[in-house]
C-alpha positions as CSV (number, residue, x, y, z in Angstrom):
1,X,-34.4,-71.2,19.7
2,X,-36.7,-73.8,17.7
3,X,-37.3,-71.1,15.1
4,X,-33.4,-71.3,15.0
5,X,-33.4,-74.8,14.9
6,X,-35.5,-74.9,11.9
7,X,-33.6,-72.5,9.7
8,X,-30.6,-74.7,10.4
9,X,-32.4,-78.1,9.5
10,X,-33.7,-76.2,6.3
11,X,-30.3,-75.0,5.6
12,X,-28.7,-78.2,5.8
13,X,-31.5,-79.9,3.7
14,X,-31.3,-77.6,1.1
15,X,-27.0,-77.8,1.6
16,X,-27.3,-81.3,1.3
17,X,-29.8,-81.7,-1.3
18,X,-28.2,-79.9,-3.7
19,X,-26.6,-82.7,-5.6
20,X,-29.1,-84.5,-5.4
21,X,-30.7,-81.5,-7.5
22,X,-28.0,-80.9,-9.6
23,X,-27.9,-84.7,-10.5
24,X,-31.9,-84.4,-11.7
25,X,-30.9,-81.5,-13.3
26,X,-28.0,-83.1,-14.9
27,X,-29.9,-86.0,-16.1
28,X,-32.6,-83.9,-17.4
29,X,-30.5,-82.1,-19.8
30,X,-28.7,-85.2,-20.9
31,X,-31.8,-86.7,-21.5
32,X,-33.2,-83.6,-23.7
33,X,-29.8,-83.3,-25.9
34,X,-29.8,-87.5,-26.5
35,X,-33.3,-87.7,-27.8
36,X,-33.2,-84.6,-29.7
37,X,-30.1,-85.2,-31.4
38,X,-31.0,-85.4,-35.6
39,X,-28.4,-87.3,-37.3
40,X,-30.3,-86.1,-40.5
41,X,-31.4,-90.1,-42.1
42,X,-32.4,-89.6,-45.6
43,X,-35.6,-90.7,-46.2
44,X,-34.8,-92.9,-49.0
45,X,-36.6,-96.5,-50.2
46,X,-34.6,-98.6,-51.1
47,X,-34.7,-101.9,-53.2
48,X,-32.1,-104.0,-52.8
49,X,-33.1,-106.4,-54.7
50,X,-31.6,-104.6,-57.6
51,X,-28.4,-104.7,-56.2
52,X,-28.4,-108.6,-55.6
53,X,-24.9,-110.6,-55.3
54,X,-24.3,-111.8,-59.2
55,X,-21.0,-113.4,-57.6
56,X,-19.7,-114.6,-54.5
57,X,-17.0,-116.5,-53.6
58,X,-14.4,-115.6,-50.4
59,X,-12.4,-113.8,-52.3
60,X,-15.4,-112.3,-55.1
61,X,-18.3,-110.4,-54.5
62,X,-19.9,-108.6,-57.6
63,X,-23.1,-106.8,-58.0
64,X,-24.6,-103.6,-60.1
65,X,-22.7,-100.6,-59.3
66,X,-19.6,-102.6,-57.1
67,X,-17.0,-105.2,-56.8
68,X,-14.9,-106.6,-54.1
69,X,-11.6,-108.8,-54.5
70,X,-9.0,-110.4,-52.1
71,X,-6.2,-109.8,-54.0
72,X,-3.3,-112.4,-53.2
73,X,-1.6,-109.6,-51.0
74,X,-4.4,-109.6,-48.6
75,X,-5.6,-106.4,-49.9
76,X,-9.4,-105.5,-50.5
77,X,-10.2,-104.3,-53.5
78,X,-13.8,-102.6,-53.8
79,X,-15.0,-100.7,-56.7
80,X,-18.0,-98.7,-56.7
81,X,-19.6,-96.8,-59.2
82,X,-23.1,-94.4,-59.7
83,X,-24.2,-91.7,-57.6
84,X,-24.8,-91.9,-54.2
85,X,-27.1,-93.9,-53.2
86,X,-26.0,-96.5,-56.0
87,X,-22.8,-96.6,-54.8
88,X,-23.6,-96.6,-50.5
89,X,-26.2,-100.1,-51.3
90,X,-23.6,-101.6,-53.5
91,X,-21.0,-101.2,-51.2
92,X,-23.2,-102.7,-48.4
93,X,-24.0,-105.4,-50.3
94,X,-20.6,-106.4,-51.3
95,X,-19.2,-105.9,-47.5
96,X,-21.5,-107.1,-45.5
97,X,-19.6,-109.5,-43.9
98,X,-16.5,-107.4,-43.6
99,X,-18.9,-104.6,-42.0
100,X,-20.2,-107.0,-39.9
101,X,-16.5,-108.2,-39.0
102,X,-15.3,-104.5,-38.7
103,X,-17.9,-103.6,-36.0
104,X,-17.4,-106.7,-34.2
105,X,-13.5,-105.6,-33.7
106,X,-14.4,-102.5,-32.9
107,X,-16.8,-103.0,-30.5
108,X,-15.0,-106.0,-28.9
109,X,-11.7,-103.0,-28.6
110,X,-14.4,-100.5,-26.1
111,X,-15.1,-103.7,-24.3
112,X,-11.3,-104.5,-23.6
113,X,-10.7,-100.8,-22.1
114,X,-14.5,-100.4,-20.8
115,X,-15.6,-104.0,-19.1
116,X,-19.0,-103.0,-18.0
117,X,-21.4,-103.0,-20.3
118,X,-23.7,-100.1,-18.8
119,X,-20.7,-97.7,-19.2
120,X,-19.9,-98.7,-22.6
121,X,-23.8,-97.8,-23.1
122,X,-23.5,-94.6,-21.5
123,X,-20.0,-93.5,-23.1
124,X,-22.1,-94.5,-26.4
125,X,-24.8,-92.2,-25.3
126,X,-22.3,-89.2,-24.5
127,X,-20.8,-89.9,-28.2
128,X,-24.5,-88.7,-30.1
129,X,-25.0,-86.0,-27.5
130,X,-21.5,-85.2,-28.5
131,X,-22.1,-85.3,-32.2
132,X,-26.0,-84.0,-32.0
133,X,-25.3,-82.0,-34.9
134,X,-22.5,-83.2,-36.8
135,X,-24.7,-84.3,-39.5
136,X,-25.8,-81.1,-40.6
137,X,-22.1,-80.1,-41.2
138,X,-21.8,-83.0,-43.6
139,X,-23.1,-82.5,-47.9
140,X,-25.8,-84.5,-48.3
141,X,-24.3,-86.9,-51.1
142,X,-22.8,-88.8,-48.3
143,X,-25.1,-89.0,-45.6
144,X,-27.0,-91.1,-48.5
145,X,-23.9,-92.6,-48.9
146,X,-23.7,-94.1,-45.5
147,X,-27.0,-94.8,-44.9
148,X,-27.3,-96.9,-47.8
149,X,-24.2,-98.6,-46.8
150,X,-25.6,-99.0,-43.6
151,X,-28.4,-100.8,-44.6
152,X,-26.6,-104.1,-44.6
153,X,-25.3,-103.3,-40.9
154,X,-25.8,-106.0,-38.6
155,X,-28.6,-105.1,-36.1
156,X,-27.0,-106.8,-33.5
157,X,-25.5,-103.5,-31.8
158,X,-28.5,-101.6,-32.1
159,X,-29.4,-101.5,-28.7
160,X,-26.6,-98.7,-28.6
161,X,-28.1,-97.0,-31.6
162,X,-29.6,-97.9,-35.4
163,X,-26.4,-98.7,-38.1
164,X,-27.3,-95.4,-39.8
165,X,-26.7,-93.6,-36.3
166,X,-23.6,-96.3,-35.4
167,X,-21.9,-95.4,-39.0
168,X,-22.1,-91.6,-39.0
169,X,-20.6,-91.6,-35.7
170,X,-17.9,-94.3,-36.6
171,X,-16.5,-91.5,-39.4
172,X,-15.8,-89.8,-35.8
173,X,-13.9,-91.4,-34.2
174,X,-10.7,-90.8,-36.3
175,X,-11.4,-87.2,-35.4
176,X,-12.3,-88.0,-32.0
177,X,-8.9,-90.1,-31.1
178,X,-7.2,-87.4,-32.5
179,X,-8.8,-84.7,-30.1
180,X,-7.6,-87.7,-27.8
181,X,-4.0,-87.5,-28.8
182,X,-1.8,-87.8,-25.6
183,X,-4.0,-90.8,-24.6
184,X,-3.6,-93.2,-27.4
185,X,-1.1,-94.1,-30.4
186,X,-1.4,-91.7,-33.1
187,X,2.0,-90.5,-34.6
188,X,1.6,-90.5,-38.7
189,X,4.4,-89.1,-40.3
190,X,4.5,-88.2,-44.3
191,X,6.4,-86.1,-46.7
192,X,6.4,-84.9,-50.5
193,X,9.5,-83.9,-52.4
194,X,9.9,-82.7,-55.8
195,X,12.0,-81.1,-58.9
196,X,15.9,-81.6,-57.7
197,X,15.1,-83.4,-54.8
198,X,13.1,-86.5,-57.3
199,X,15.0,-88.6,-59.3
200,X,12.9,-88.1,-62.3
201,X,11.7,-84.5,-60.8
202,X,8.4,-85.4,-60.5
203,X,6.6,-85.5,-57.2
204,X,6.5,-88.3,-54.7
205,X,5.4,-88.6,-51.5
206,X,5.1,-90.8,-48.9
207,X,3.0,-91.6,-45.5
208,X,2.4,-93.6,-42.7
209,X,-0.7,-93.9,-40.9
210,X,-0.5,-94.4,-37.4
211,X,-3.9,-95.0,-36.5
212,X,-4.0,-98.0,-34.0
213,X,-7.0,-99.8,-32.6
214,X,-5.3,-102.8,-32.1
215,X,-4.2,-105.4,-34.7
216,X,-7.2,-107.3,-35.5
217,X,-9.2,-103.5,-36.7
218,X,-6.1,-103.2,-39.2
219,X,-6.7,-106.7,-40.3
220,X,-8.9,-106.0,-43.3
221,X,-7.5,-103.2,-45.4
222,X,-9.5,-101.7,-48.5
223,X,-8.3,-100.1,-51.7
224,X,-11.4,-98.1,-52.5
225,X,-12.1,-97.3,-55.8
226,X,-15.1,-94.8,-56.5
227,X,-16.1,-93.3,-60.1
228,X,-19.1,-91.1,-59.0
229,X,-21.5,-89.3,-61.1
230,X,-20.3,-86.3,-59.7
231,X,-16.9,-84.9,-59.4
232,X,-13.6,-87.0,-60.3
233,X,-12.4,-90.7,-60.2
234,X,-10.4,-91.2,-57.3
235,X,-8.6,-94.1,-54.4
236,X,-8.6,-94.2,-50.9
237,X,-7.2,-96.5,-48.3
238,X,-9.2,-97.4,-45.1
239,X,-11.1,-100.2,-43.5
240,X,-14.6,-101.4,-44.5
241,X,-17.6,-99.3,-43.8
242,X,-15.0,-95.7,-43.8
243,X,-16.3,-93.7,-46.5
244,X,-14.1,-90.5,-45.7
245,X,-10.2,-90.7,-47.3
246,X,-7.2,-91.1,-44.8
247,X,-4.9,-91.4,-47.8
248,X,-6.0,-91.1,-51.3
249,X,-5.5,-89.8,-54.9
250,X,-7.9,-88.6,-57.9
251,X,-7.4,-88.7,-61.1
252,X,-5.9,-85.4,-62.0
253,X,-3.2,-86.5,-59.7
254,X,-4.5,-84.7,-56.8
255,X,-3.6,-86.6,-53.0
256,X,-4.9,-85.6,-49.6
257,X,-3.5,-87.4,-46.3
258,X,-3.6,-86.4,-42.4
259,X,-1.6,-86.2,-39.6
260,X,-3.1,-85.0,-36.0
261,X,-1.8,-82.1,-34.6
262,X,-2.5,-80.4,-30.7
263,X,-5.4,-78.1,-30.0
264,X,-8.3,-77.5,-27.6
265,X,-10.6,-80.1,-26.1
266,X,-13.7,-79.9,-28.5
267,X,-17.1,-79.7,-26.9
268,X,-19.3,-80.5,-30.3
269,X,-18.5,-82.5,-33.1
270,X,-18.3,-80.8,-36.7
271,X,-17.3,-82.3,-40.2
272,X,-15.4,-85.5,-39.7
273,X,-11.8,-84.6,-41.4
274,X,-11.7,-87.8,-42.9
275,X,-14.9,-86.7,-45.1
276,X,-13.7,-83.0,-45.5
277,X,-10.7,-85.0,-47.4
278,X,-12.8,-87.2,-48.9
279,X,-14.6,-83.3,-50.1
280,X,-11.3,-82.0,-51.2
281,X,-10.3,-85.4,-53.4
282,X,-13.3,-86.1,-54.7
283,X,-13.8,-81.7,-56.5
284,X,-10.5,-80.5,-56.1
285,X,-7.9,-81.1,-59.0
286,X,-5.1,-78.5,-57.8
287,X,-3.7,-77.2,-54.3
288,X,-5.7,-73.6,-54.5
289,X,-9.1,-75.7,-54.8
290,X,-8.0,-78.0,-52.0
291,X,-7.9,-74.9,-50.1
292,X,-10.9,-73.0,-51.0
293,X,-12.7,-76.5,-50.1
294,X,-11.0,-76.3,-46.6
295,X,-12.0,-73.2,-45.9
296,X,-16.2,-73.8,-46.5
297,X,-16.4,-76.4,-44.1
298,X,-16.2,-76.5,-39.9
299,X,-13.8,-79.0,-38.3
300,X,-14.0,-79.9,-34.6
301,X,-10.2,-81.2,-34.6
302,X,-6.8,-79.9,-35.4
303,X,-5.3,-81.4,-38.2
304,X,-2.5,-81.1,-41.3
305,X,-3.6,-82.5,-44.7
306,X,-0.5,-82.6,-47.3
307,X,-1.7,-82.1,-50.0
308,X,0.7,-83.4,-53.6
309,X,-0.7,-82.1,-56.9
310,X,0.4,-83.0,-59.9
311,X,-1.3,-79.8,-62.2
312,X,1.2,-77.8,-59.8
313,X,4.1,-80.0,-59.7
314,X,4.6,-79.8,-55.8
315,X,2.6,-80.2,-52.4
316,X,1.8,-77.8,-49.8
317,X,0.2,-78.5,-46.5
318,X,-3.4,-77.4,-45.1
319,X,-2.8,-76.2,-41.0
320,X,-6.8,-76.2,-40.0
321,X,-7.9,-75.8,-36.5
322,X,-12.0,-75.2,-35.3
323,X,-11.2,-71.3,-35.5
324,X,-8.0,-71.1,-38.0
325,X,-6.5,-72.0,-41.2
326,X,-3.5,-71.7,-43.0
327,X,-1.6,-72.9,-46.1
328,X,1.7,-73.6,-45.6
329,X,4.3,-74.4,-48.7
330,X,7.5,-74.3,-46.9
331,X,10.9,-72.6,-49.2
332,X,12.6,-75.7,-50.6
333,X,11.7,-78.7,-52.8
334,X,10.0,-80.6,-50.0
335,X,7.8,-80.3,-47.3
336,X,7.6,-83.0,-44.3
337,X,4.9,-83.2,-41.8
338,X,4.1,-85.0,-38.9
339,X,2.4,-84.1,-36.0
340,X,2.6,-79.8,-35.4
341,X,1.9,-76.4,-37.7
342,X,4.5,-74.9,-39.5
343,X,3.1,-71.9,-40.9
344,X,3.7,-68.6,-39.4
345,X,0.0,-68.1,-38.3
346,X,0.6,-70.7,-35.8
347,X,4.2,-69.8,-34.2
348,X,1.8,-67.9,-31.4
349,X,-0.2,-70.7,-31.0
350,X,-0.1,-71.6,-27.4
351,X,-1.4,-75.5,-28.1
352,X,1.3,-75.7,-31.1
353,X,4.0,-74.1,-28.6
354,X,3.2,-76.5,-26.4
355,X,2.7,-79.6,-28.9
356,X,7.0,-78.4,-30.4
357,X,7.8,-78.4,-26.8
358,X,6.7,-81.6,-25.6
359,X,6.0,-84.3,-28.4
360,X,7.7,-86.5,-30.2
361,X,6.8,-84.7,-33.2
362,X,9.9,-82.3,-33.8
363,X,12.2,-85.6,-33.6
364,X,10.2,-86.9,-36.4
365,X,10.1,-84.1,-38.4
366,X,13.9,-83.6,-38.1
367,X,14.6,-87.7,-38.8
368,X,12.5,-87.4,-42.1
369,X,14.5,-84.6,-43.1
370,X,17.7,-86.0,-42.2
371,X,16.9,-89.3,-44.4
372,X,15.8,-87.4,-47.1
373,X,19.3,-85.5,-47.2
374,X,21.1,-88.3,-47.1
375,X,19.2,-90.1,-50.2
376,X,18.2,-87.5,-52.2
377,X,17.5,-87.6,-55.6
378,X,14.4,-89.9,-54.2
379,X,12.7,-92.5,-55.6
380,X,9.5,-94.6,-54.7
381,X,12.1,-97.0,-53.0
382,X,13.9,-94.8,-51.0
383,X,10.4,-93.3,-49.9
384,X,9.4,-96.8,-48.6
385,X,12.8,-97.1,-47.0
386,X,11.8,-94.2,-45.0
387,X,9.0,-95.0,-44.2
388,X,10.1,-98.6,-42.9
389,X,13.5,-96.5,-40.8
390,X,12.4,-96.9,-37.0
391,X,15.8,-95.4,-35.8
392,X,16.5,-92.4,-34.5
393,X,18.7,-88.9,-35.5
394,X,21.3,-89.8,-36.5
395,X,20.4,-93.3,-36.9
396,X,20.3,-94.1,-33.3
397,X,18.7,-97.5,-32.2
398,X,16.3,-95.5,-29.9
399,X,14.6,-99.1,-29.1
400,X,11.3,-100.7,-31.1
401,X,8.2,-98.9,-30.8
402,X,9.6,-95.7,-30.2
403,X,6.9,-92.7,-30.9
404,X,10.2,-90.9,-31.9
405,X,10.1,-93.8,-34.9
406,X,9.3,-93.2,-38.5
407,X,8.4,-96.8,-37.8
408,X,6.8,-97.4,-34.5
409,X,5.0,-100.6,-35.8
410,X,1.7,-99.9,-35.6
411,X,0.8,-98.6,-39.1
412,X,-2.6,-99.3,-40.3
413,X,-1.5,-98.8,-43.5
414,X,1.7,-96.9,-45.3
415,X,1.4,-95.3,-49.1
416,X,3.5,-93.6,-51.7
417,X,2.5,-91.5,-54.4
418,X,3.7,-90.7,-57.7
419,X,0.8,-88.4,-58.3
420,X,2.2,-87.7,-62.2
421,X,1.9,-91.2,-63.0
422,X,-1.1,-91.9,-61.2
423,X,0.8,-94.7,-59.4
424,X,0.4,-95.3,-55.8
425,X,2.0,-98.1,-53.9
426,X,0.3,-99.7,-50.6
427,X,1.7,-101.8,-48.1
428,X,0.5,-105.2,-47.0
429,X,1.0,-107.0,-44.0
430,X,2.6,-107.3,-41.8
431,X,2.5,-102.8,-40.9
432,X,4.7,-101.2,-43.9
433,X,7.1,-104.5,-43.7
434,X,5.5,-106.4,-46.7
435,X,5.4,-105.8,-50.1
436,X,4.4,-102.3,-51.4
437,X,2.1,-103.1,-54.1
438,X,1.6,-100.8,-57.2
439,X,-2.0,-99.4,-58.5
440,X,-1.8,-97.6,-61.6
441,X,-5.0,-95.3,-61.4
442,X,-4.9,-95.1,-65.7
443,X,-5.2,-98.9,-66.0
444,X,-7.9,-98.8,-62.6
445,X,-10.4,-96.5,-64.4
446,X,-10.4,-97.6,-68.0
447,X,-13.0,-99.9,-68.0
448,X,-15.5,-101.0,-65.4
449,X,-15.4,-104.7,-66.4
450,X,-14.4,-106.3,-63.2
451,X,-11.1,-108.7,-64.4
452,X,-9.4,-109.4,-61.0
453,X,-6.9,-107.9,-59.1
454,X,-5.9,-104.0,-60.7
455,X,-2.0,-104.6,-58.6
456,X,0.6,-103.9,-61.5
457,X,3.3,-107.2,-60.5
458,X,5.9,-105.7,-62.1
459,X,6.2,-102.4,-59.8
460,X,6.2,-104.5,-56.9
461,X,8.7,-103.0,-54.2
462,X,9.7,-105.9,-52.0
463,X,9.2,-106.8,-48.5
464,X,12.1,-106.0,-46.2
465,X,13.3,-109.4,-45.2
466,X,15.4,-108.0,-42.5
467,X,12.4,-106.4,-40.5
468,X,10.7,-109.3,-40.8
469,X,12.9,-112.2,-39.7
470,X,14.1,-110.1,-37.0
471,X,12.5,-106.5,-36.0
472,X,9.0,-108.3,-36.5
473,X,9.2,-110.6,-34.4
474,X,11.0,-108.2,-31.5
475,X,7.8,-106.5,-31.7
476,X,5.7,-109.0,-31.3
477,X,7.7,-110.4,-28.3
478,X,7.9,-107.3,-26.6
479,X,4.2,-106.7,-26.8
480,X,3.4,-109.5,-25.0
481,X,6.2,-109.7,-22.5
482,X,4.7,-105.9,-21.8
483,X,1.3,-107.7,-21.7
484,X,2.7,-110.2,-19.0
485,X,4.5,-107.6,-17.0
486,X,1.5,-105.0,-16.7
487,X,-0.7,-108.1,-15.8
488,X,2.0,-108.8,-12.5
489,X,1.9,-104.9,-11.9
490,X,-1.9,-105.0,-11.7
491,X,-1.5,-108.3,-9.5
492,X,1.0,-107.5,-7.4
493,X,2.8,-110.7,-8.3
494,X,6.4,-111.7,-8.6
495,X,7.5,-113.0,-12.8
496,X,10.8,-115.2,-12.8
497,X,13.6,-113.3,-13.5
498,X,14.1,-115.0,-16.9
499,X,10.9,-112.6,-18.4
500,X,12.7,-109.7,-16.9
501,X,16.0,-110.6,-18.5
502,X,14.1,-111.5,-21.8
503,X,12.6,-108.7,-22.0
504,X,15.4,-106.1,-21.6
505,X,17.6,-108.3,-23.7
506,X,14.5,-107.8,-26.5
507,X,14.5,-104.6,-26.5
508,X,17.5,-103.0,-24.9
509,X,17.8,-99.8,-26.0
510,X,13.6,-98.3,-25.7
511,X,13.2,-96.7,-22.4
512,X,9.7,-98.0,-21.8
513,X,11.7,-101.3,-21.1
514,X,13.1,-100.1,-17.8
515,X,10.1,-97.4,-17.1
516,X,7.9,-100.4,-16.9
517,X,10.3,-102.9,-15.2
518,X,10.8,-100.2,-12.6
519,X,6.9,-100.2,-12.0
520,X,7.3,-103.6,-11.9
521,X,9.8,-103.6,-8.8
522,X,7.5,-101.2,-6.8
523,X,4.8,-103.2,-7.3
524,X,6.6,-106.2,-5.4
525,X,8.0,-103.5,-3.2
526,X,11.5,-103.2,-4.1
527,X,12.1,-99.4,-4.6
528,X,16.0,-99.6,-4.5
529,X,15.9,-101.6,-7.8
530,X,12.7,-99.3,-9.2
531,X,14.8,-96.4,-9.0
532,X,17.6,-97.9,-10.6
533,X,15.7,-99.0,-13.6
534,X,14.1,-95.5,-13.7
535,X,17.3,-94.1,-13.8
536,X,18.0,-96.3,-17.0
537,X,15.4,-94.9,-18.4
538,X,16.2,-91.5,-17.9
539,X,19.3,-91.9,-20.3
540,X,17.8,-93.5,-23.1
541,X,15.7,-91.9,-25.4
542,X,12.6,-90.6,-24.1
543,X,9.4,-90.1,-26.3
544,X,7.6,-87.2,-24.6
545,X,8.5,-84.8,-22.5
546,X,5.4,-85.6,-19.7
547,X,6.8,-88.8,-19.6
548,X,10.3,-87.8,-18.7
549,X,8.5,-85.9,-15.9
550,X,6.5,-88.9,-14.8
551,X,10.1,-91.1,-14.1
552,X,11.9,-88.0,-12.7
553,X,8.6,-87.6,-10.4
554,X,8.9,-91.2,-9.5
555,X,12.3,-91.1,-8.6
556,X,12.9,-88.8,-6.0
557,X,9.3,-89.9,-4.3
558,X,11.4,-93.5,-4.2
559,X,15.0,-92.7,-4.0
């Protein structure tokens, strides 16, 4: 009987220990992949001193190898210039305090969705075990480049990691809030048209990017201008310290842009699409070297770049998945993308199936086209006119913010391309509202003699007074009245009923107005009225297809 008694005891220890085991075992691991990880730092010396400030004002910063000007738009304009390591210092040195700015934001965003500081520490952690060996996917020439840059990082943050270490990751987390699509706001939408369907018949196209970290990281926009030693001249636009291209042009008129699409749940970081873009722009010149680019390097995200080249005359876009890729140029005079794979090698693609079937993508895709119908011939206005439409088929008013929008309002930045003319228009603040100001890449390139602002006046497509005397300020409103009413949810507390009228009167016509008012009611445990606003929100226009779910789901455990 004790002998028994034993083997149980031992049993149960062991039972019970376990977790305790795996835990060790766990942390062990975790422990070997963090301090392991290489991120690959050059081992380069450099003197600074040779890139000393020879101006700076607020709005001018020059030095050897870069400049930086506030253009009256609000625009950044940075010009660098050298090879690598040349052009990462001087871009440092010009930036520092919009790096410094840049990281602040971005760090002060994890704090708003992560309050305590020991997670945010250990999510950071997670992030270089996640991207151990990203660096050794990524061409030298701009590791340099961001590790120079870096070396005018703040050290303020390094108790997470060094700047080098903090920078190379940042390139990331495009890719990584892609991955991350269902959770957060990411809806670009773009398109490229040509011969018939172009005024002149030359090819334009036009993009939003719907990246959004909140307002204050889309604060700072820069017009990057690079003229490396190797490869060819070319324009991005980003935010300071991003050295990949989100949406770009070089120039032999060659442009690159993304849009996220669906796929697996990546374990391990690759190349960051941003600089695989950045690849393509900077030593492609047509659509077949785009691809053959595309196809040397390993991705850890599904994505679409459109790419518009003038040598060929049209665009075509570049499917890419961890394990697949696939060049799609569609049958007509344009192709439209936004946020799923066209091409044929995809139409079996269970995560594209599924990314048709329930996004907002489709909608998108078939509002672009529509538009584009009704304009055609197209010009670079009609492109921004698109790009600025945030109703729905048919013209619908499917409420503000909408993911079914062209125009959801929360553009970090919007761009159109007239890739024969080496013209490409940017929008300023506030989202594509603004003006679109011109850049003519010719003028940009001729000389390096820094002479102020390279914006062509003339070509200057205005802001849309409309949108911003009215559908501006909606947005705003209904942001924070959302703001206000999540806060009571969370609390449990009653709102007056004006903020409830207000806010439906706001908005009237965007589901997530009565979804969230319904919420609102259960919270202060009044299910007869949640289940009538749910149903309001049932027959309005819905962005995604789980969500429909979630309300049906709510109602009939309320009704």
């Amino acid at each position: 009987m004790r002998k028994i008694k034993n083997i149980i005891i031992i049993t149960l220890s062991l039972l019970l220990g376990t977790p305790i085991v795996l835990s060790i075992i766990l942390s062990v691991i975790g422990l070997y992949l963090y301090c392991t990880a290489d991120f690959l730092q050059p081992n380069i010396n450099v003197d600074t001193s040779h890139y000393q400030l020879t101006t700076q004002t607020d709005s001018i910063k020059l030095c050897d190898y870069g400049s930086l000007y506030l253009n009256k738009y609000g625009l950044w304009e940075a010009k660098l210039y050298g090879n690598s390591i040349d052009r990462g210092t001087a871009y440092g040195m010009i930036s520092k305090d919009l790096l410094k700015n840049q990281e602040d934001v971005f760090i002060d965003r994890i704090h708003e969705i992560i309050s305590s500081e020991w997670w945010v520490k250990f999510l950071h952690k997670l992030v270089v075990i996640f991207n151990r060996d990203m660096a050794k996917q990524i061409p030298r020439e701009y590791l340099e480049e961001i590790y120079t840059m870096s070396l005018s990082c703040t050290d303020e943050y390094n108790a997470y990691s060094s700047p080098y270490v903090r920078q190379l990751n940042y390139h990331a987390a495009h890719d990584i809030g892609h991955a991350m699509q269902q959770y957060m706001l990411v809806g670009c939408s773009s398109f490229a048209i040509w011969d018939n369907e172009s005024e002149d018949g030359e090819l334009i196209i036009g993009r939003n990017f719907d990246f959004y970290v909140g307002d204050n990281f889309a604060k700072n926009k820069v017009v990057l201008f690079v003229e490396p030693t190797e490869g060819y001249n070319f324009v991005s636009v980003s935010w300071p310290g991003m050295m990949g291209v989100l949406s770009g042009m070089n120039e032999k008129g060659l442009t690159v842009t993304i849009n996220a699409a669906k796929g697996a749940i990546p374990t391990s970081s690759a190349m960051p699409i941003s600089l695989l873009t950045r690849h393509i722009l900077q030593y492609a010149s047509n659509i077949s070297e785009a691809y053959e680019i595309a196809q040397q390097f390993k991705t850890f995200v599904s994505e679409s770049i459109l790419v518009g080249s003038a040598n060929d005359g049209c665009a075509a876009i570049i499917e890419k998945t961890p394990t697949k890729i696939a060049l799609y140029t569609g049958s007509s005079k344009r192709v439209v993308c936004t946020n799923h794979y066209q091409s044929e090698i995809f139409n079996s693609d269970k995560y594209n199936i599924d990314n048709i079937k329930t996004s907002d993508s489709p909608y998108r895709w078939n509002r672009i086209n529509e538009l584009l119908d009704e304009l055609t011939p197209i010009t670079p206005n009609d492109a921004v006119y698109i790009l600025r439409n945030r109703h729905g088929v048919k013209n619908k008013d499917i409420g503000i913010s909408n993911e079914k929008s062209i125009n959801q309002f929360i553009a970090h930045h919007s761009v159109v391309f007239q890739p024969n003319k080496l013209r490409m228009w940017v929008s300023t603040f506030p989202w594509q509202i603004g003006e679109y100001v011109c850049y003519d890449l010719n003028e940009v390139f001729r000389n390096r003699q820094f002479e102020g602002s390279y914006v062509v006046d003339s070509l200057t497509i205005g802001a849309d007074s409309f949108l911003i005397n009215d559908e501006y300020k909606r947005a705003i409103t209904y942001r924070e009245q959302y703001k206000k009413l999540q806060k009571a949810i969370d609390n449990k507390s009653y709102v007056p009923v004006s903020i409830i009228d207000g806010f439906i009167e706001n908005n009237p016509n965007y589901f997530q107005v009565y979804n969230t008012l319904g919420d609102y009611m259960l919270s202060i445990k009044n299910s007869h009225q949640a289940v009538s606003y749910w149903q309001k929100a049932l027959s309005l226009e819905i962005s995604r297809l789980e969500e429909r779910e979630q309300i049906i789901k709510k109602i009939k455990k309320y009704d």
